[in-house]
C-alpha positions in Angstrom: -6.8 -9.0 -28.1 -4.6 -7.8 -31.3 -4.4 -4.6 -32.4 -3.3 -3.1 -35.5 -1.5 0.0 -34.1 1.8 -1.2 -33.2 3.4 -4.7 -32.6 3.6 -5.5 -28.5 0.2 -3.7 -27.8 -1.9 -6.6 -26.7 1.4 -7.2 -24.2 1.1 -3.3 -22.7 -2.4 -3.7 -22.8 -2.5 -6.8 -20.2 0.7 -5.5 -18.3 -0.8 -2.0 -17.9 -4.5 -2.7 -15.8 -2.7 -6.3 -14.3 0.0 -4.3 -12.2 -0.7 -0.6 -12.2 -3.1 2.0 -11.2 -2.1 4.5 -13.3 -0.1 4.8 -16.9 2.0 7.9 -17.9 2.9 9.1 -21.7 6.3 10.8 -21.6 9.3 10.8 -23.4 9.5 12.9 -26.4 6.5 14.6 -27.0 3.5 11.3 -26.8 1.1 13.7 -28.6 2.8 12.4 -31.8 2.0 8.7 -30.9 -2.0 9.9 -30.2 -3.5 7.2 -32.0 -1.8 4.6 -30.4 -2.2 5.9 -26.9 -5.7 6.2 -27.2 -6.0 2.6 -28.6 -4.2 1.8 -25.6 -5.9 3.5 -23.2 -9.5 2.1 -24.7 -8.0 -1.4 -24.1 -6.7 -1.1 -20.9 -9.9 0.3 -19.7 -12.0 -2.5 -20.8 -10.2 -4.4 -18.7 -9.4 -1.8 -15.9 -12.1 0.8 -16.2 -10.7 3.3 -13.6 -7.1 3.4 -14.9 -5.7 6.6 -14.8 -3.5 8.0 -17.5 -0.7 11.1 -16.5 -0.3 13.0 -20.3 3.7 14.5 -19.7 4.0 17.1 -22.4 5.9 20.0 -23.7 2.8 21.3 -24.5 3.5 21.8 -28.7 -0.1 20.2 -29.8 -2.6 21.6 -32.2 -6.1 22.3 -30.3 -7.9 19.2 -31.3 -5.1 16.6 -30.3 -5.2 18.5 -26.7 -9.6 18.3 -26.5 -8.3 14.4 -27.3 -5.9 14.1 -24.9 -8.4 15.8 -22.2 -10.9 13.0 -23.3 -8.8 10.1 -21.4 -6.2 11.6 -18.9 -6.8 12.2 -15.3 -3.8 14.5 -15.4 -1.0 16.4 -17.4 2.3 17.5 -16.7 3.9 20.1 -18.7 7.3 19.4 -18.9 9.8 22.5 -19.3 13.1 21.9 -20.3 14.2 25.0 -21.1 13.8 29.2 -19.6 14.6 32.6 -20.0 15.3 34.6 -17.2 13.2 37.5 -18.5 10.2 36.7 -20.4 6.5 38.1 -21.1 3.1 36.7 -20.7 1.0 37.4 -24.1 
């Protein structure tokens, strides 16, 4: 099972389904990876069709990468790293 994506897919791909229930994208902003992930993500559900796939996110994604992302995750977390202590609501 090779895939042109990135080197060490077909790895993640059989590691992913074989020992987990679930897969999460974090660590920088994943939306800028979105080909690859959903690659992933098609693979590992072949093998594992219920797989479920936490999207962490700051949330900076154009409108079409998030109707993607809502196409394969069973969750997201936004993840805020910074505040204000006064802020509006648009």
């Amino acid at each position: 099972m090779r895939v042109r994506y990135a080197e060490g897919l077909s790895i993640s791909v059989l590691i992913i389904p074989a020992l987990c229930d679930r897969t999460l994208f974090d660590s920088g902003e994943p939306t800028i990876h979105l080909p690859y992930i959903e690659k992933l993500i098609e693979e590992a559900r072949r093998i594992k069709p219920d797989t479920k796939v936490n999207f962490d996110t700051n949330g900076y994604m154009t409108e079409e990468s998030l109707e993607r992302i809502l196409g394969f995750t069973t969750s997201i977390t936004y993840d805020l790293k910074a505040y204000m202590m006064r802020f509006t609501l648009p």
